[in-house]
C-alpha positions in Angstrom: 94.1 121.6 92.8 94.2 119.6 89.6 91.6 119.1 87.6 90.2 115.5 87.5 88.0 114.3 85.0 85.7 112.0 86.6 85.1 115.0 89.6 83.9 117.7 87.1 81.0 119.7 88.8 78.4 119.1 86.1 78.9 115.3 86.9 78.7 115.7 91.0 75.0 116.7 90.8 74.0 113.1 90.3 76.6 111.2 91.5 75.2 110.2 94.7 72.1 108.7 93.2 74.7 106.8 90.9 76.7 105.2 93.7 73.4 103.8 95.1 73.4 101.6 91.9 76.9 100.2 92.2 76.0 97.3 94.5 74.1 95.7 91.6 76.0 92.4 91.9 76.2 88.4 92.8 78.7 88.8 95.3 77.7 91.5 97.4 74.3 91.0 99.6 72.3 88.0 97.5 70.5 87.4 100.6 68.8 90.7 99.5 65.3 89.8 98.1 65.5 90.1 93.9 63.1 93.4 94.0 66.2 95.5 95.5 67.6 94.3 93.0 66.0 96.1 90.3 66.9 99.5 88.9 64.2 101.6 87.2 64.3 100.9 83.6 63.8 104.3 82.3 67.5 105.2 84.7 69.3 105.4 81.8 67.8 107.6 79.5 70.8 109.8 78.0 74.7 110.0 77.2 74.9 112.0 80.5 73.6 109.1 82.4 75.6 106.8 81.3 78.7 108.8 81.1 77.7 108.9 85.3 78.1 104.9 85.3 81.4 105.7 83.6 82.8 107.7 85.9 81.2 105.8 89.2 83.2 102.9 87.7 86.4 105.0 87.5 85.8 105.8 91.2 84.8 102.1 92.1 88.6 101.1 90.7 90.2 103.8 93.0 88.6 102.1 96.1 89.9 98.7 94.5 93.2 100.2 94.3 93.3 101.7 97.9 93.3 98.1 98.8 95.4 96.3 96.5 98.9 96.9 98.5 97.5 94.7 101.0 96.9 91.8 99.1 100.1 92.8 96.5 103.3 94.2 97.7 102.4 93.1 101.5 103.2 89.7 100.3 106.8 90.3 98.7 110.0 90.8 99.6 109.5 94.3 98.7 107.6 95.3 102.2 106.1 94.0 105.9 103.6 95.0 108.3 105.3 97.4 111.3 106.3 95.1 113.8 104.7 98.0 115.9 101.3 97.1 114.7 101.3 93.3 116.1 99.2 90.3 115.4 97.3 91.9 118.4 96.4 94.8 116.6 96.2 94.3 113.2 96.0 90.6 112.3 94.5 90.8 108.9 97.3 92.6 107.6 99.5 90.5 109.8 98.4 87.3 108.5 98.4 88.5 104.7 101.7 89.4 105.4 102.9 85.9 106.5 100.9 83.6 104.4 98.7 82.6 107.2 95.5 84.2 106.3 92.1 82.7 106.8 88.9 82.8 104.4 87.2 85.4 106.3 90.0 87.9 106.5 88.1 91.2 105.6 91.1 92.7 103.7 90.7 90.2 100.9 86.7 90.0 101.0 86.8 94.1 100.4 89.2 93.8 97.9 87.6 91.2 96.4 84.0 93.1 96.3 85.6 96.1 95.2 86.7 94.2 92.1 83.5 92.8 91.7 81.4 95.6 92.0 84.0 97.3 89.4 83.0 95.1 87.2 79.2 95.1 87.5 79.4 98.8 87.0 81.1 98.2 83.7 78.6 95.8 82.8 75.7 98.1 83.5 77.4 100.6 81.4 77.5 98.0 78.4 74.1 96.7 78.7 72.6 100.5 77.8 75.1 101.7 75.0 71.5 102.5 73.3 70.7 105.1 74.7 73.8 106.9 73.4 73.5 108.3 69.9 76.9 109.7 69.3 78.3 106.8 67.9 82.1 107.9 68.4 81.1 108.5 72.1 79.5 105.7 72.3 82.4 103.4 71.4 84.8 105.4 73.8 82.0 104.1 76.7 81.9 101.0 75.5 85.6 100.5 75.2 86.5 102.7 78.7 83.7 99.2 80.3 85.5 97.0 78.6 88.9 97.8 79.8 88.1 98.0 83.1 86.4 94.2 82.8 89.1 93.0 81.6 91.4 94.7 84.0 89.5 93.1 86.9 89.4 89.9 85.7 92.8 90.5 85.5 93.8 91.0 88.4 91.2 88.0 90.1 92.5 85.8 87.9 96.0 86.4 89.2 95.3 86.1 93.1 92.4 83.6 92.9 92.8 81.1 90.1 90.1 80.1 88.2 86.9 82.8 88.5 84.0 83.6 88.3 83.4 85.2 85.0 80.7 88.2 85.2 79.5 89.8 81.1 76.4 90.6 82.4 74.4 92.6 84.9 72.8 90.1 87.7 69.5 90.4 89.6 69.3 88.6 92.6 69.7 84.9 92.9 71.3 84.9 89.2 74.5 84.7 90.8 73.7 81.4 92.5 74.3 80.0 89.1 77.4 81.3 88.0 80.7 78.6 88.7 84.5 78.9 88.3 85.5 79.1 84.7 89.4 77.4 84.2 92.4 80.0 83.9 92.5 79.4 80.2 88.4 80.7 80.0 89.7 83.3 82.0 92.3 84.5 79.9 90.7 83.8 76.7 87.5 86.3 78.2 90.4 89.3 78.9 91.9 89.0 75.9 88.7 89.3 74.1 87.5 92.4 75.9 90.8 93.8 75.7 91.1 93.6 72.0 87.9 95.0 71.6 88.1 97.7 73.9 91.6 98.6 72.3 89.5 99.0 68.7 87.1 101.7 70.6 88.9 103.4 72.9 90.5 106.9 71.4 94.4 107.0 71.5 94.3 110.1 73.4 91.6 112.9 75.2 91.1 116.7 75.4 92.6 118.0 78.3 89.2 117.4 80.4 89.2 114.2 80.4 92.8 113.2 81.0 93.5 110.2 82.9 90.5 107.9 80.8 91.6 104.7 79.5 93.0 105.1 76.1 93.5 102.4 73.0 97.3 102.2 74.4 96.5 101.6 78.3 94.3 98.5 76.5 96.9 97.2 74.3 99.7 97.7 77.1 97.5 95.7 79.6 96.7 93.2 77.0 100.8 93.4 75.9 100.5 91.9 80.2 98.3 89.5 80.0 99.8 87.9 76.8 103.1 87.8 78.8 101.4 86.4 81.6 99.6 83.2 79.6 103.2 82.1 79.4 101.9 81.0 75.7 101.2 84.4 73.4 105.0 85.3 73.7 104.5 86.6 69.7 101.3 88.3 70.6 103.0 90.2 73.7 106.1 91.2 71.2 103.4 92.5 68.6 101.6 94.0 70.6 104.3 96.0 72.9 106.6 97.2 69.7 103.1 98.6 68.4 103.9 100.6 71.3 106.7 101.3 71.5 107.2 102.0 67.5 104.4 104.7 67.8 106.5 107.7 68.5 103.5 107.8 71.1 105.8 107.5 74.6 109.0 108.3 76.4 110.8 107.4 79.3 110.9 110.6 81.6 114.3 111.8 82.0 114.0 112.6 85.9 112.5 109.3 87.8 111.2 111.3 91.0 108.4 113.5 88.4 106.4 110.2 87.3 105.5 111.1 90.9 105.0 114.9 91.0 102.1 116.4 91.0 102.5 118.7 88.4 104.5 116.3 86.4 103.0 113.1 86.6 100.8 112.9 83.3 103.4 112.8 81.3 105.4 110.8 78.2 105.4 107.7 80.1 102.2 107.2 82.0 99.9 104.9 79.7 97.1 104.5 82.7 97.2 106.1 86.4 94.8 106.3 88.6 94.5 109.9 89.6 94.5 111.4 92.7 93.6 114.7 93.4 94.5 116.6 97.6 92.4 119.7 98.7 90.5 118.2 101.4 87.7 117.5 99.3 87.2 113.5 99.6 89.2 112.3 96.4 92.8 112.5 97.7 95.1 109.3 98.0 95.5 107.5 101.4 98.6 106.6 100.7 101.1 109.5 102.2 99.1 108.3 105.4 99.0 104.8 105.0 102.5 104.5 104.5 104.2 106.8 107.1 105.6 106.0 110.4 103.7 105.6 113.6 104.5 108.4 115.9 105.7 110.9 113.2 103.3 113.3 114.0 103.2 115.5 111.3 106.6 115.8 110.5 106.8 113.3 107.2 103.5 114.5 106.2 100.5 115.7 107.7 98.9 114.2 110.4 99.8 111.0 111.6 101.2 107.6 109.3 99.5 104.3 109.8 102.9 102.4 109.6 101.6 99.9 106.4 103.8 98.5 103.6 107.4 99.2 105.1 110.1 99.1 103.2 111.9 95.7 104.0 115.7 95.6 104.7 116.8 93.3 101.9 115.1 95.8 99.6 116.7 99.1 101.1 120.1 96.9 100.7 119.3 95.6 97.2 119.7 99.2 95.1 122.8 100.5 93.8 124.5 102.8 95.3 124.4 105.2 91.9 120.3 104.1 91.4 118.6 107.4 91.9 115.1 105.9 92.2 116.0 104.9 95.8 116.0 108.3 97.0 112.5 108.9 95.5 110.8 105.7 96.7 112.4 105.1 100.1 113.7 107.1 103.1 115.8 105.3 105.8 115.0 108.0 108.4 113.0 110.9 109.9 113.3 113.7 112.3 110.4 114.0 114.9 109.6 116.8 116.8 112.5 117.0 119.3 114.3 116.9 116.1 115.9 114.0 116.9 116.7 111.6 113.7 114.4 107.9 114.0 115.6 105.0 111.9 112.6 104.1 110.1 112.2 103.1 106.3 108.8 103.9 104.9 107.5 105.0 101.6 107.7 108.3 100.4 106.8 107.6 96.3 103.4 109.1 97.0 103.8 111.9 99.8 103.4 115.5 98.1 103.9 118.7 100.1 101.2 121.3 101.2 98.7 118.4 102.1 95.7 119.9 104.5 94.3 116.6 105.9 95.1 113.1 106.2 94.3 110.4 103.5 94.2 113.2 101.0 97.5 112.4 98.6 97.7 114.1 95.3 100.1 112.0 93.5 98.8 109.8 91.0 98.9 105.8 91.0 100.8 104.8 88.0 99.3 101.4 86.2 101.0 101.3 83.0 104.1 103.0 82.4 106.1 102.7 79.1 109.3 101.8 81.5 106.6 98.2 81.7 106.0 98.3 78.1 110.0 98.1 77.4 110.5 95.6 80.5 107.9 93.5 79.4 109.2 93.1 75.8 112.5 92.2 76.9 111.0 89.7 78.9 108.8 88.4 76.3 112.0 88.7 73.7 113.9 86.0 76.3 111.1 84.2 76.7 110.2 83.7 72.2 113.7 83.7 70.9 116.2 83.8 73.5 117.6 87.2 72.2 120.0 88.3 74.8 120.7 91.3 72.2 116.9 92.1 71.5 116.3 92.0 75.1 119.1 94.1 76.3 118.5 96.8 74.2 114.8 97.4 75.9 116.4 96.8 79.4 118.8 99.7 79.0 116.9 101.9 77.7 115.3 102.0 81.3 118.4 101.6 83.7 120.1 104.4 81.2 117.2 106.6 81.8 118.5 110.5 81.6 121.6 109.2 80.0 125.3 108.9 80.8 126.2 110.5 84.0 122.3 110.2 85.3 121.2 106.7 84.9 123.0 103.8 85.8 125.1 101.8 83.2 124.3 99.8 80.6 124.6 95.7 81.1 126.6 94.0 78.4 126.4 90.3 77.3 129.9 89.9 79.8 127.7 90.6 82.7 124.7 88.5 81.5 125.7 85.7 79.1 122.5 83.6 79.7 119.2 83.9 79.3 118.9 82.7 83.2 121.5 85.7 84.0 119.5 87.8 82.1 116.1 87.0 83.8 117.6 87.5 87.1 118.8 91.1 86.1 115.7 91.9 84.5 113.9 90.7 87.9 115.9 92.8 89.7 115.4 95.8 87.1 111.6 95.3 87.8 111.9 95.6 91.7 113.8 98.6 91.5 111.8 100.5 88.7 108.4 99.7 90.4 109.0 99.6 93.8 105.8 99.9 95.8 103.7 100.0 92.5 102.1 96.7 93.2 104.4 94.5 90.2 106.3 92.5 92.2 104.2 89.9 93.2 103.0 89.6 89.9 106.1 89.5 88.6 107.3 86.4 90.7 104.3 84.8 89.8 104.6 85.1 86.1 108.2 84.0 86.7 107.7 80.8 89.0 110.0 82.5 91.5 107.5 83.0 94.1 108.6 80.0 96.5 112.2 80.6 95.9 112.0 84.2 97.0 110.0 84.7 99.3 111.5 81.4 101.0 114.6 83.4 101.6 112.8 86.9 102.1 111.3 84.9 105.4 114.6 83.2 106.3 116.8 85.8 106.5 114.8 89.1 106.6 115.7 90.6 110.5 112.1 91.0 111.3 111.1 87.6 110.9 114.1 86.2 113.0 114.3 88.5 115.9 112.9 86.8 118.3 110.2 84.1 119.6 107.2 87.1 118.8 108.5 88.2 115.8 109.1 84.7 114.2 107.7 83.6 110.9 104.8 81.3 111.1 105.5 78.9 108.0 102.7 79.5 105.8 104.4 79.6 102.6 103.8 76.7 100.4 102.4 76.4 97.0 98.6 76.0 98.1 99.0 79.9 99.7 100.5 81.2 96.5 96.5 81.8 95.8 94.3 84.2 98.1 91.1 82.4 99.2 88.0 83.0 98.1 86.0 85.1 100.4 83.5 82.6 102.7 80.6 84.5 102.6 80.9 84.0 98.4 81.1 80.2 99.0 78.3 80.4 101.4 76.3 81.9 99.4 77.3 79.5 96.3 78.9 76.5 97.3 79.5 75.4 94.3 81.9 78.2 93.5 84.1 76.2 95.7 87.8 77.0 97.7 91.4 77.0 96.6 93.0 74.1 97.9 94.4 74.8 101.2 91.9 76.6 102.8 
């Protein structure tokens, strides 16, 4: 079993009491009287204990991330619901799927809490940086908080709109207070922890501690959000050739070990969230999550759960030569009676020798360098209009492994605009991060949401095969946003819900 940092045994001792702490915020439970609120003053009293706040918040992101498919790559042309597992049977996922969700569809209130809570665990790590006395270690906890604030807001900011914007540790009815900010005070508040956590954060660890957030996970998600503004194009190309000019990172030359167990920290892998199998309650979900209903052990162990299947368009979309097909996708699986069922599902995260299910050891890539060089050609198009500039990152990624391995090189004869050229870089992004959460992202940094997945539901078989199967028409640009959890506007109506809802 690997060795994962934030599971070391000298930190399990006290873990529990830790976890007991990580409710401490506005939008979970404020009907809780303040006093349970409170957390002994003299808690935090060493570098130990606030390394455990470090780590609970580490943990706290991998529940966020066990969630984040549904409310991500569910809603893209990338992947459905199993028509096996009906409105009947699973209509949260169903409904995220379509567009027709409600505000109290659990799936987007847990993910939404999970981000939350992430973020008043980093916020209890910054408000006792005191009792640190290292000063070097003290800046790596303070910028490992910072990250993860920003990240968080990130990603709220993203699928909600305008947030709710949390730099301090609340205590009972203080959250009553707090209102939306804009989505310009949203960005403005990630960019400013992201800078600073990119001055404090080392550029690399010890071999420990591999897997923390390092100076160049901060600067590549801050390279994101620049890109995302749609008005710090400069800002993204700085800070993504700072990157990419470090001599720091390299594209893998085999796609299928970013996701190999004993290959997946590697060159390329800026921020993952790590998994580890063994049976020993931090192993992935996903190997389960994502395999077919009624496979029985014979795609991996156990049972699949039949989430996040591969859609048809997507399975038709690669070409023929791409070789990252083959390690995100299968078409097909033989059950017991050895008899071969058409069925795509995911297979980007199954590993072999797994004991129990839920218990994945592949890793969940975050920031890859392939990103850092997609994003700068995007944000090249997008400054100066350099088909050249932008090209010459794009290849770099399709050429992976060179001539005779990865697929050719596009010329200005097959993209002679800077439209033709976002369209192949759109496609370029499916492909390389298929099932790694990007794509809705993508479209929505793009403005191609509506357009895409208008067709996706027009001409995707499982939506147009018959009066049960038939997409419900709630796509319009009011559902582009996720709604914000009732029980938060309960609680605070003056926080407000996206229009629509």
């Amino acid at each position: 079993m690997k060795n994962i940092f934030k599971y070391q045994t000298r930190l399990l001792t006290r873990m529990t009491c830790l976890v007991a702490f990580s409710l401490l915020i506005f939008s979970c439970d404020l009907d809780v009287e303040p006093e349970s609120f409170r957390v002994s003053e003299d808690f935090y009293t060493s570098a130990e204990d606030l390394e455990l706040a470090m780590i609970s918040t580490y943990s706290s992101y991998q529940n966020v991330m066990n969630l984040e498919f549904n409310v991500t790559e569910l809603r893209t042309d990338n992947t459905y619901l199993d028509p096996d597992r009906s409105a009947n049977n699973d209509v949260d996922r169903f409904t995220l799927d379509r567009f027709t969700l409600n505000t109290t569809n659990p799936i987007n209130e847990s993910y939404y809490r999970a981000c939350y809570k992430t973020i008043a665990l980093a916020n209890r790590v910054l408000a006792n940086l005191d009792v640190v006395e290292d000063e070097e270690f003290k800046n790596q906890l303070e910028g490992e908080a910072l990250f993860f604030r920003g990240l968080m807001h990130f990603n709220l900011v993203r699928l909600y709109g305008g947030i709710v914007l949390v730099d301090e540790i609340l205590i009972g009815e203080e959250g009553f207070e707090l209102s939306r900010s804009t989505e310009a005070e949203a960005y403005e508040f990630i960019i400013n922890d992201l800078v600073n956590a990119s001055s404090l954060l080392p550029s690399a660890y010890g071999e420990d501690d591999l897997g923390r957030a390092t100076n160049w996970a901060a600067k590549g998600l801050l390279g994101k959000v620049y890109l995302t503004t749609g008005a710090n194009y400069a800002e993204a190309i700085t800070v993504l050739e700072e990157i990419r000019d470090s001599g720091e990172f390299a594209l893998v030359d085999d796609y299928a070990s970013l996701f190999t167990p004993e290959t997946e920290i590697n060159s390329e892998i800026l921020f993952a969230v790590r998994y580890s199998g063994g049976n020993n309650g931090v192993g992935s979900p996903f190997p389960t999550n994502f395999s077919p209903r009624g496979s029985l052990g014979t795609v991996t162990f156990g049972d699949g759960d039949g989430l996040n299947i591969p859609t048809v368009d997507l399975v038709n979309s690669y070409d023929p030569a791409d070789p990252r097909k083959g390690v995100s996708l299968a078409e097909s699986y033989f059950n017991l009676e050895e008899n071969e069922v058409l069925f795509n599902y995911i297979i980007k995260y199954n590993s072999e020798n797994l004991v129990a299910t839920e218990d994945g050891e592949v890793d969940w890539p975050v920031i890859r360098y392939a990103d850092v060089l997609l994003m700068l050609a995007e944000a090249y198009i997008e400054e100066n209009g350099s088909l050249d500039d932008a090209l010459a990152e794009l290849n770099k990624v399709r050429n992976r492994g060179g001539d005779g391995v990865g697929l050719p090189v596009l010329t200005t004869t097959d993209v002679s605009t800077a439209f033709d050229f976002k369209l192949a870089l759109e496609n370029e992004r499916r492909h390389e991060f298929a099932f790694e959460n990007h794509r809705y992202f993508d479209l929505l940094r793009t403005g191609r949401t509506l357009i895409v997945l208008s067709a996706h539901f027009s001409t995707e078989p499982l939506y147009n095969a018959g009066d049960d199967l038939q997409y419900t028409g709630g796509l319009d640009t009011t559902k582009l946003l996720l709604p914000i959890p009732q029980y938060e506007i309960d609680l605070n109506p003056s926080i407000g819900q996206n229009i629509g809802y």
